[in-house]
C-alpha positions as CSV (number, residue, x, y, z in Angstrom):
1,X,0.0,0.0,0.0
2,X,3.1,2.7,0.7
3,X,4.2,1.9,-2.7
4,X,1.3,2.4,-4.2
5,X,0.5,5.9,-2.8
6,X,4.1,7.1,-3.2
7,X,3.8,6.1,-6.5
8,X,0.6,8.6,-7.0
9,X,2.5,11.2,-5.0
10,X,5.5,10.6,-7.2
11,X,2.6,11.1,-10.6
12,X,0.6,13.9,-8.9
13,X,3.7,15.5,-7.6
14,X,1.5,15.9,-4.3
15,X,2.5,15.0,-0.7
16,X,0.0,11.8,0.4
17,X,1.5,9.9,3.5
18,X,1.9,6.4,4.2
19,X,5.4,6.1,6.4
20,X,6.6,3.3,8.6
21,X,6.7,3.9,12.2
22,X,10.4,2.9,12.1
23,X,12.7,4.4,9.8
24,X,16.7,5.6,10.2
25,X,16.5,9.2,9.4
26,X,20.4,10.3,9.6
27,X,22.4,13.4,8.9
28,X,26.0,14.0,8.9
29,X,27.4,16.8,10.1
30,X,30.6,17.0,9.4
31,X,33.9,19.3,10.5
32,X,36.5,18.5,7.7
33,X,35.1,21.1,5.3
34,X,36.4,23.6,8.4
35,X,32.7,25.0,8.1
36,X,33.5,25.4,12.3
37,X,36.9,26.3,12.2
38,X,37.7,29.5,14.6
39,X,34.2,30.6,14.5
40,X,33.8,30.7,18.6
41,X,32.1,28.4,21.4
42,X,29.1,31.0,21.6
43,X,28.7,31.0,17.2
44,X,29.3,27.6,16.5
45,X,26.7,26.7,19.3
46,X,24.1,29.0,17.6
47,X,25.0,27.3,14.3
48,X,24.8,23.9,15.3
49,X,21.7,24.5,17.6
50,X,20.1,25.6,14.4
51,X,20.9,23.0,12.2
52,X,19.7,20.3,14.9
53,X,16.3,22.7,14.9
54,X,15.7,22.4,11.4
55,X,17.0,18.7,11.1
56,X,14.0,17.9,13.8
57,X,11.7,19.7,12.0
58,X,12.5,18.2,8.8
59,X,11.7,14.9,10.7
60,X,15.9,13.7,11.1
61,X,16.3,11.1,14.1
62,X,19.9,10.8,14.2
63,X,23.1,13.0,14.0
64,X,26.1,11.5,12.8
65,X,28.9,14.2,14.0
66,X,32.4,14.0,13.0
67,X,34.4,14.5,16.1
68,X,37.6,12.7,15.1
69,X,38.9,13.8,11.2
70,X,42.7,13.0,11.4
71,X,43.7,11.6,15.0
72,X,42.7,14.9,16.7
73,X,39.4,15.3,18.4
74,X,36.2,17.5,18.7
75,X,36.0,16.5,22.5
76,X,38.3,16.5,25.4
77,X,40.7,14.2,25.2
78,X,43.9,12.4,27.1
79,X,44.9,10.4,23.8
80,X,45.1,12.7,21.3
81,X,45.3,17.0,20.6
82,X,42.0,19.7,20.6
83,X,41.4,19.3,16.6
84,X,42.3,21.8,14.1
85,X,39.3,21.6,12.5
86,X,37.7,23.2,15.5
87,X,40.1,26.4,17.1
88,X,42.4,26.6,13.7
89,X,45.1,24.9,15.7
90,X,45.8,21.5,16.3
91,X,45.8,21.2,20.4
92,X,44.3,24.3,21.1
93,X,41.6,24.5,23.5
94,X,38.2,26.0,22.5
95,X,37.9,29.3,24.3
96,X,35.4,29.9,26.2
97,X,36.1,26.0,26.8
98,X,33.4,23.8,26.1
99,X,33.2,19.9,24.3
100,X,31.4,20.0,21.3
101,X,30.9,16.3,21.8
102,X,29.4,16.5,25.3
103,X,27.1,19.6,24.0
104,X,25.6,17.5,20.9
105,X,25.1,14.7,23.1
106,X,22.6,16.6,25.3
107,X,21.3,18.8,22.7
108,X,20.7,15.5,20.4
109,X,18.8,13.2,23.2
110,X,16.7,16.9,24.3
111,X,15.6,16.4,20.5
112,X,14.6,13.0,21.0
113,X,17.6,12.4,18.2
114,X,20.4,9.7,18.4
115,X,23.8,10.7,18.5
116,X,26.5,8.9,16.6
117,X,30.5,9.6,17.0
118,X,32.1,9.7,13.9
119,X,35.6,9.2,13.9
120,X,38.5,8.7,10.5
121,X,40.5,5.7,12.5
122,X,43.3,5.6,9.8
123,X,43.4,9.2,8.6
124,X,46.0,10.9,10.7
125,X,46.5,14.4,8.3
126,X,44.6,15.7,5.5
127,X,46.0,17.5,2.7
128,X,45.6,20.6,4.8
129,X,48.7,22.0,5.7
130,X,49.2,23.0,9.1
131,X,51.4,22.4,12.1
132,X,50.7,19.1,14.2
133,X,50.5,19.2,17.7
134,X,53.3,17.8,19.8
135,X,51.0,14.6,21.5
136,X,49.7,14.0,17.9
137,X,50.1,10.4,17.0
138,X,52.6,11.8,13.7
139,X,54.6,14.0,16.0
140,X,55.1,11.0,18.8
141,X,55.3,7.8,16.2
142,X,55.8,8.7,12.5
143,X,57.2,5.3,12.1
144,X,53.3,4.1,12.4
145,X,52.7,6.1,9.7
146,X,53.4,5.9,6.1
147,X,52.5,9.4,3.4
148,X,50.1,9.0,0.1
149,X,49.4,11.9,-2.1
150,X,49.2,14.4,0.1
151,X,48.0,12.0,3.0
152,X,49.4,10.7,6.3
153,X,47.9,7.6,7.4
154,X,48.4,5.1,10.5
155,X,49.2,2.5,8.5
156,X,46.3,-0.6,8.9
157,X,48.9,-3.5,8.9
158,X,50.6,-2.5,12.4
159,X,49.0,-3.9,15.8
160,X,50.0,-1.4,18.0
161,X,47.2,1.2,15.3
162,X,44.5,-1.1,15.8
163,X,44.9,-1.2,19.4
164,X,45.3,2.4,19.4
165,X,42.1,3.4,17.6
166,X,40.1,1.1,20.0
167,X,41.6,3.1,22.9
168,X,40.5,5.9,21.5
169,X,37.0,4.1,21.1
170,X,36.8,2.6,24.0
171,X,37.3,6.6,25.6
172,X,34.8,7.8,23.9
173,X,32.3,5.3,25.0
174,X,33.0,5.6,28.7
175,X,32.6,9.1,28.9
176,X,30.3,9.9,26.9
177,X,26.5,8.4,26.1
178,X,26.8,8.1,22.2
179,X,24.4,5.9,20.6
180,X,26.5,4.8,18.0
181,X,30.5,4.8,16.7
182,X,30.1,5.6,13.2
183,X,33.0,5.2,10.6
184,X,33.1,6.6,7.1
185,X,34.8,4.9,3.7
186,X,38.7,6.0,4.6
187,X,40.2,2.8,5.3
188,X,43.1,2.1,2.6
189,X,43.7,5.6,0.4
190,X,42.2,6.2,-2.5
191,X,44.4,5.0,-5.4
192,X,46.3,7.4,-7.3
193,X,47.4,6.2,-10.9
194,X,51.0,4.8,-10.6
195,X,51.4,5.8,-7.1
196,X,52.2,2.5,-5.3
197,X,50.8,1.9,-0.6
198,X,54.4,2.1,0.8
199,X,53.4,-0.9,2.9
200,X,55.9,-3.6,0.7
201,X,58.4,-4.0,3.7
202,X,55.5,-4.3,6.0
203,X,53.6,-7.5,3.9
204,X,57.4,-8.8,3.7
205,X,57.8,-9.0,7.0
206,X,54.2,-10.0,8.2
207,X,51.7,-11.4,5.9
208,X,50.6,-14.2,7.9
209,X,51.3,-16.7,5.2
210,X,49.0,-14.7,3.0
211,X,50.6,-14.6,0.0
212,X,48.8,-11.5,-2.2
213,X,49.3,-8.3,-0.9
214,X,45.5,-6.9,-1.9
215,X,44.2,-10.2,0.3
216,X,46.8,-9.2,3.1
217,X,45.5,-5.5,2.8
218,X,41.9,-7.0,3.2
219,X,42.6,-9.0,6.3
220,X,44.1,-6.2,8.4
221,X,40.8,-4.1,7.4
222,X,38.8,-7.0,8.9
223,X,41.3,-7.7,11.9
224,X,40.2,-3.9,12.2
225,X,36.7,-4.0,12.0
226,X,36.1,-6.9,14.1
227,X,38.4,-5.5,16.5
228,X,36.2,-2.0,17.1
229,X,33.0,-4.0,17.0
230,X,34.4,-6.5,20.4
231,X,35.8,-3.1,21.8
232,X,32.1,-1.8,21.4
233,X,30.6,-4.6,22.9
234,X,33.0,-5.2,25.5
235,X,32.2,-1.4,26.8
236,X,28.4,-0.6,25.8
237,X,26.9,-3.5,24.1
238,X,23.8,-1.1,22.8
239,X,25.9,1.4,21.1
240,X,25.0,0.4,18.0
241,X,28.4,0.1,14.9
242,X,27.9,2.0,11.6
243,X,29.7,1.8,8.7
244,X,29.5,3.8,5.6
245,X,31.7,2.7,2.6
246,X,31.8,3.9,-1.0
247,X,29.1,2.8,-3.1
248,X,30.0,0.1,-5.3
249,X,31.4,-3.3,-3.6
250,X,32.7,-4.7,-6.5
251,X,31.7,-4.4,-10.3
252,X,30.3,-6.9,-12.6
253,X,33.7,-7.3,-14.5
254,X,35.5,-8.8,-11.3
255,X,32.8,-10.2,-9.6
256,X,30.0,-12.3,-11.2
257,X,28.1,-10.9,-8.2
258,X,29.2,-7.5,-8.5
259,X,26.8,-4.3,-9.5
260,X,26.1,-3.4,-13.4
261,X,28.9,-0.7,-12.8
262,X,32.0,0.4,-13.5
263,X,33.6,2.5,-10.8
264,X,36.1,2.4,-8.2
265,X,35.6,-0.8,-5.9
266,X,35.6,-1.3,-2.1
267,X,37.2,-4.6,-1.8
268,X,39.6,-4.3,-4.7
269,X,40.7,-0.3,-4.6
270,X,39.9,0.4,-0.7
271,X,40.3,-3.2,0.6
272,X,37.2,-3.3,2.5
273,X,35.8,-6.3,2.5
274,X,32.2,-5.0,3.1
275,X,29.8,-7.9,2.8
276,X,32.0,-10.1,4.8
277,X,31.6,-7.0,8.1
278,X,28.0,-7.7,7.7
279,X,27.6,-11.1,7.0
280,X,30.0,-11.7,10.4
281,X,27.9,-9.6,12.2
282,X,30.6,-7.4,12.8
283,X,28.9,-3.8,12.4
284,X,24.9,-3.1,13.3
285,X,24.3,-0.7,10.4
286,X,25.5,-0.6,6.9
287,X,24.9,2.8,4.6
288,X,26.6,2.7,1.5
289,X,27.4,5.7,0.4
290,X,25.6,6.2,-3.6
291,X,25.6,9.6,-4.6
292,X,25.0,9.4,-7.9
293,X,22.1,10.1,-9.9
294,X,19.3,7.7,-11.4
295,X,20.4,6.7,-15.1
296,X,24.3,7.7,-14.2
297,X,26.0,6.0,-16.7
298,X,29.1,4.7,-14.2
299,X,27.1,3.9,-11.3
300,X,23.4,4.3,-11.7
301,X,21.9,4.9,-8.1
302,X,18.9,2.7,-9.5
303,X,21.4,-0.4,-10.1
304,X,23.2,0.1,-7.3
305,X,20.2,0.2,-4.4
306,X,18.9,-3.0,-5.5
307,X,22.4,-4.6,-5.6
308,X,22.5,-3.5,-1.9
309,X,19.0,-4.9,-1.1
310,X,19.7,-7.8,-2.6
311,X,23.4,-8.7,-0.7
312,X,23.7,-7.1,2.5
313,X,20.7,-8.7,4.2
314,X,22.5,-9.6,7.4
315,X,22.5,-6.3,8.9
316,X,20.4,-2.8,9.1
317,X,20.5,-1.5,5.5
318,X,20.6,2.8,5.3
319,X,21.3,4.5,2.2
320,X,23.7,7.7,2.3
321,X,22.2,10.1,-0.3
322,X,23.3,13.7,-1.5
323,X,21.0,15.8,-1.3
324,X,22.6,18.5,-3.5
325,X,22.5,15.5,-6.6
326,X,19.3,14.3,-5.8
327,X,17.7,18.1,-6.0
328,X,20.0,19.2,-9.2
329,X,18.5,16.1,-11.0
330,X,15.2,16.5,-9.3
331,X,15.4,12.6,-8.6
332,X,13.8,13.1,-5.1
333,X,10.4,11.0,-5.1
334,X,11.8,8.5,-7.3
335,X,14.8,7.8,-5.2
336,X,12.4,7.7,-2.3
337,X,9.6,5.3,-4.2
338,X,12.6,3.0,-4.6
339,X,13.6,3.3,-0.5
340,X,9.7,2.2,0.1
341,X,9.6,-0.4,-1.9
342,X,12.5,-2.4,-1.4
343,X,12.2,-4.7,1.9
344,X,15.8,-4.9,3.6
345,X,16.2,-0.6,3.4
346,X,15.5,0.6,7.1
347,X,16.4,4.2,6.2
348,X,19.0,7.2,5.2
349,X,21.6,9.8,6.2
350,X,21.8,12.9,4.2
351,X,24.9,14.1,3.2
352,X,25.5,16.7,4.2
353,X,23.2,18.0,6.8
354,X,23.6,22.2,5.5
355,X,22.2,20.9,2.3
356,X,19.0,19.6,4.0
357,X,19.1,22.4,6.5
358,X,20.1,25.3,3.3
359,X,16.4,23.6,1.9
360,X,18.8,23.0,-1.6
361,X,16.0,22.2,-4.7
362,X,12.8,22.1,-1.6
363,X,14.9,19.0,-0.1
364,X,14.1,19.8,3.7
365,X,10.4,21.2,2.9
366,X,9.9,17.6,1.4
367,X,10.8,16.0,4.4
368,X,9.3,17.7,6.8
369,X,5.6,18.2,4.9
370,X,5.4,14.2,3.5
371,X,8.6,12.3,3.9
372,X,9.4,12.8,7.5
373,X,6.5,14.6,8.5
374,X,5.9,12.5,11.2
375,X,8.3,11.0,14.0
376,X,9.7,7.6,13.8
377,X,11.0,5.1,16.1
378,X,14.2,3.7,15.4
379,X,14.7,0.1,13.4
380,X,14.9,-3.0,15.8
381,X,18.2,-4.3,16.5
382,X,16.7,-8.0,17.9
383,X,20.4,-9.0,17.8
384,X,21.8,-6.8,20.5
385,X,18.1,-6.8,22.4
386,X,15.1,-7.4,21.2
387,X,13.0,-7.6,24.7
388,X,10.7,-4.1,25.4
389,X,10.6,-2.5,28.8
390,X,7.9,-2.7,31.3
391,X,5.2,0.3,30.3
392,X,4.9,3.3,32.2
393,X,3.2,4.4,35.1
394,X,0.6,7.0,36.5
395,X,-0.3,8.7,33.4
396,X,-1.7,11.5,34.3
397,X,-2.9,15.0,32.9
398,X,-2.5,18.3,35.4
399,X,-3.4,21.9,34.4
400,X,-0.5,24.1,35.0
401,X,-1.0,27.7,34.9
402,X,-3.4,27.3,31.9
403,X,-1.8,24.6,30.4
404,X,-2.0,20.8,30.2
405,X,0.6,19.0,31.2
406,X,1.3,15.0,30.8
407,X,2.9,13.3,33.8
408,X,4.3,10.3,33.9
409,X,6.3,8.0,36.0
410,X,9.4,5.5,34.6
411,X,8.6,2.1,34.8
412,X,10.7,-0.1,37.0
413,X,14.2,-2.0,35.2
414,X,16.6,-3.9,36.1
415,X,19.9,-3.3,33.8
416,X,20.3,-1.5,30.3
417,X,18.4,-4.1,28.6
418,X,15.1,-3.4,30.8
419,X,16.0,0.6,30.9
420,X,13.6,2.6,30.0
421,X,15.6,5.7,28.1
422,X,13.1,7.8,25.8
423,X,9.1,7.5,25.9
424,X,6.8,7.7,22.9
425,X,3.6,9.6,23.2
426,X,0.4,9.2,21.0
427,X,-2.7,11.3,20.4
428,X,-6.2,9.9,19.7
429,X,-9.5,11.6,19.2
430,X,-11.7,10.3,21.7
431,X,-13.5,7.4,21.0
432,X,-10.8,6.3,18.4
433,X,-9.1,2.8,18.5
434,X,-5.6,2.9,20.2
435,X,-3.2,1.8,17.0
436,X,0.2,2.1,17.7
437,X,1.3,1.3,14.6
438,X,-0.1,4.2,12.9
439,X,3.0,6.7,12.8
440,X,0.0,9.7,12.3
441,X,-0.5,9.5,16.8
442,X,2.7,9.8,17.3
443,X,3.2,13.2,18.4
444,X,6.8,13.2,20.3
445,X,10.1,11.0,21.1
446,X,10.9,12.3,24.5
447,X,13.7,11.6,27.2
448,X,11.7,13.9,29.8
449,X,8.5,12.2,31.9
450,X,6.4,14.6,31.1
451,X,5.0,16.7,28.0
452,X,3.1,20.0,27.9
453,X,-0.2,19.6,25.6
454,X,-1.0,21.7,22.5
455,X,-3.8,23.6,23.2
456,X,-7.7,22.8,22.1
457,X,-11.1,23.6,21.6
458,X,-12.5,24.5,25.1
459,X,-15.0,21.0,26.2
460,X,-13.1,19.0,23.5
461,X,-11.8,15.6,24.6
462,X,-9.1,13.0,23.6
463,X,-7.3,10.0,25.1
464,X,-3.1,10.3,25.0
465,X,-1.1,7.1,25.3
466,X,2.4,7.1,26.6
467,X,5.2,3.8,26.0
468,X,8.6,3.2,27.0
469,X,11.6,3.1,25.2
470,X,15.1,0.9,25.8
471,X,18.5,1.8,24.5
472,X,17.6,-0.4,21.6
473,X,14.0,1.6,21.0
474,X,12.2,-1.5,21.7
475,X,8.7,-0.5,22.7
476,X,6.6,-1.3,25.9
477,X,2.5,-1.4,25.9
478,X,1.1,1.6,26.4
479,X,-0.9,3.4,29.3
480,X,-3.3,5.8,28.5
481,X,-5.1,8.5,30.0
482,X,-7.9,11.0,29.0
483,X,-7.9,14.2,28.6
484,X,-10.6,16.8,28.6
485,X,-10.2,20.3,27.9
């Protein structure tokens, strides 16, 4: 039925609704394009404060913030410098001091959004030039490093790098309540034409009886990966593990399995072994970044999406689309007719957030007015938990200087599992059938126990219905209450 009537929308050009109650709505905002750098504690609040405010409004329910770009951090940290990216000086504190991490966190979960930490774990310098800090991993241990075009990298085949970026992951976890470690499509550099990894001596010396280098290149990816993921569930086992690699796997040409394409390859070029991550269970969330256009002759996004429905079934499928692409080809409603209709998509993340915030081509209006217009729950992860929590108690409605106000009090848990973390809270006309799953009643995603009431016709009635949430956004039963104005 969604199909059908996004498929009218899509004819009529008209904004009909028929969304699912759970849906991965993402955004990156990122720091690398130094759209923060040196603007100030009190400006770059105000910016990212607004960007969060339109993000809600256009219906987003996760941020994915960049808070590590090259081994220097958007955060306070005792591994590694204040990032560049933030004061205009690597290891330079913001001034007035605050953590930018700590702040989105809070503003994030006031939003009822999710925040995920995105860190680079092998990019250690951009092509930016600029001095590094003296407790920067180059400055303390270039010999873990190796230079390509432009690049420094910690090089993937040592150890003592893996164990080092799950230090710095394991940090971030205790001390701050992220919902997810997100990592983008740097793993091996980019390839240059004729410019060889300097990693030879290294697959010499170490190659655990592998015997070609792009298979030895592939294994210390995925001694990586699964690395982070045990480091994640050894720490917080609900924070969920999000990758997002380029978006072609592997072409037709090398892979009998491969996409209709003809691009630059993850497992051949990058060395990430993608599919395998999945299929191992080794990360909760897969968005694959495909940021080209329907009918693009290379990669056509139409190809592509149904090559990822098709293989990477084994964990939560989100597609990373660019908004600025979509809106210059005006490819919006089809792209999202193909989201509703194909079964193993549980979302997207919008790259970049300014472009959906900036309204580029009527992007953000879109959301907000038909495909986001109403809230959505998070996708189950059954795999981490999959049990609800126990349903609130003593709903009730109190008038507060001329206002009605829900109360409500947190039902009783025993451990993270049983937690209850956010509440959702439904709105039906009095006499109507409770329906939970109709995403229309849900009126707000809320950490608080309570929730002020809009305002109504004086002697009108309606019944509100309030459930609990876990880390994992497994829903409780409801308890209602009703409420006459």
């Amino acid at each position: 039925m969604r199909k059908i009537i996004l498929f009218i929308a899509f004819l009529l050009g008209v904004t009909l609704c028929a969304q699912p109650k759970r849906e991965f709505r993402g955004a990156w905002i990122q720091c690398v394009n130094g759209q923060f750098m040196g603007m100030g504690t009190k400006a770059m609040q105000r910016t990212l404060s607004y960007q969060l405010d339109e993000l809600q409004k256009d219906g987003c329910n996760v941020i994915i913030f960049q808070v590590r770009p090259e081994c220097d951090a958007l955060y306070e940290s005792s591994l590694e410098p204040w990032s560049y990216y933030l004061t205009g000086q690597q290891g330079r504190a913001p001034q007035p001091y605050w953590d930018p991490l700590a702040w989105m966190v809070e503003q994030c979960h006031k939003r009822g959004m999710e925040l995920h930490a995105w860190i680079n774990p092998y990019r250690a310098k951009t092509k930016t030039a600029h001095t590094n800090a003296y407790n920067h991993v180059i400055s303390q241990h270039p010999e873990r490093c190796f230079q390509y075009d432009g690049l420094t990298l910690l090089n993937p085949a040592l150890q003592e790098n893996r164990h080092y970026i799950c230090d710095v992951v394991r940090d971030i976890l205790q001390r701050y309540d992220v919902d997810g470690l997100h990592i983008d499509d740097y793993f091996y550099p980019y390839p240059v034409d004729g410019l060889p990894i300097p990693d030879e001596p290294y697959f010499r010396a170490n190659n655990y009886g592998i015997t070609n280098v792009g298979d030895w290149r592939r294994n210390n990816v995925n001694l990586f990966i699964e690395q982070v993921f045990n480091t994640i569930r050894e720490t917080k086992p609900w924070v969920k593990f999000g990758v997002s690699p380029f978006g072609i796997y592997r072409n037709i040409k090398n892979d009998p399995n491969g996409s209709r394409t003809n691009g630059l390859q993850n497992y051949d070029q990058l060395y990430a072994d993608i599919l395998l991550w999945c299929n191992k269970g080794w990360v909760d969330y897969c968005v694959p970044q495909l940021y080209w256009e329907i009918g693009h002759k290379a990669a056509d996004y139409d190809e592509l999406i149904h090559w990822w429905d098709k293989y990477c079934k084994n964990t939560a499928l989100v597609i990373g689309e660019d908004v600025e692409r979509t809106a210059k080809f005006n490819q919006m409603a089809r792209k999202m007719m193909l989201h509703a209709e194909l079964p193993n998509v549980k979302g997207t993340v919008l790259w970049y957030a300014k472009a959906a915030v900036d309204n580029i081509g009527g992007y953000g209006s879109r959301l907000r007015d038909f495909y986001w217009r109403y809230p959505a729950l998070q996708p189950t992860m059954k795999h981490i938990d999959g049990k609800a929590p126990k349903k609130p108690r003593k709903v009730k409605a109190i008038d507060i200087e001329g206002k009605k106000v829900l109360f409500w009090t947190a039902p009783k848990g025993n451990g993270w599992k049983d937690e209850a973390v956010n509440y959702a809270v439904y709105r039906f006309e009095n006499g109507e059938r409770i329906n939970l799953d109709d995403p229309s009643k849900m009126v707000a995603i809320t950490r608080d126990t309570h929730y002020e009431l809009p305002d109504a016709a004086e002697g009108s009635r309606c019944v509100y219905a309030v459930t609990a949430l876990d880390r994992m956004q497994n829903e409780s039963s409801y308890k209602k209450v009703k409420v006459r104005y």
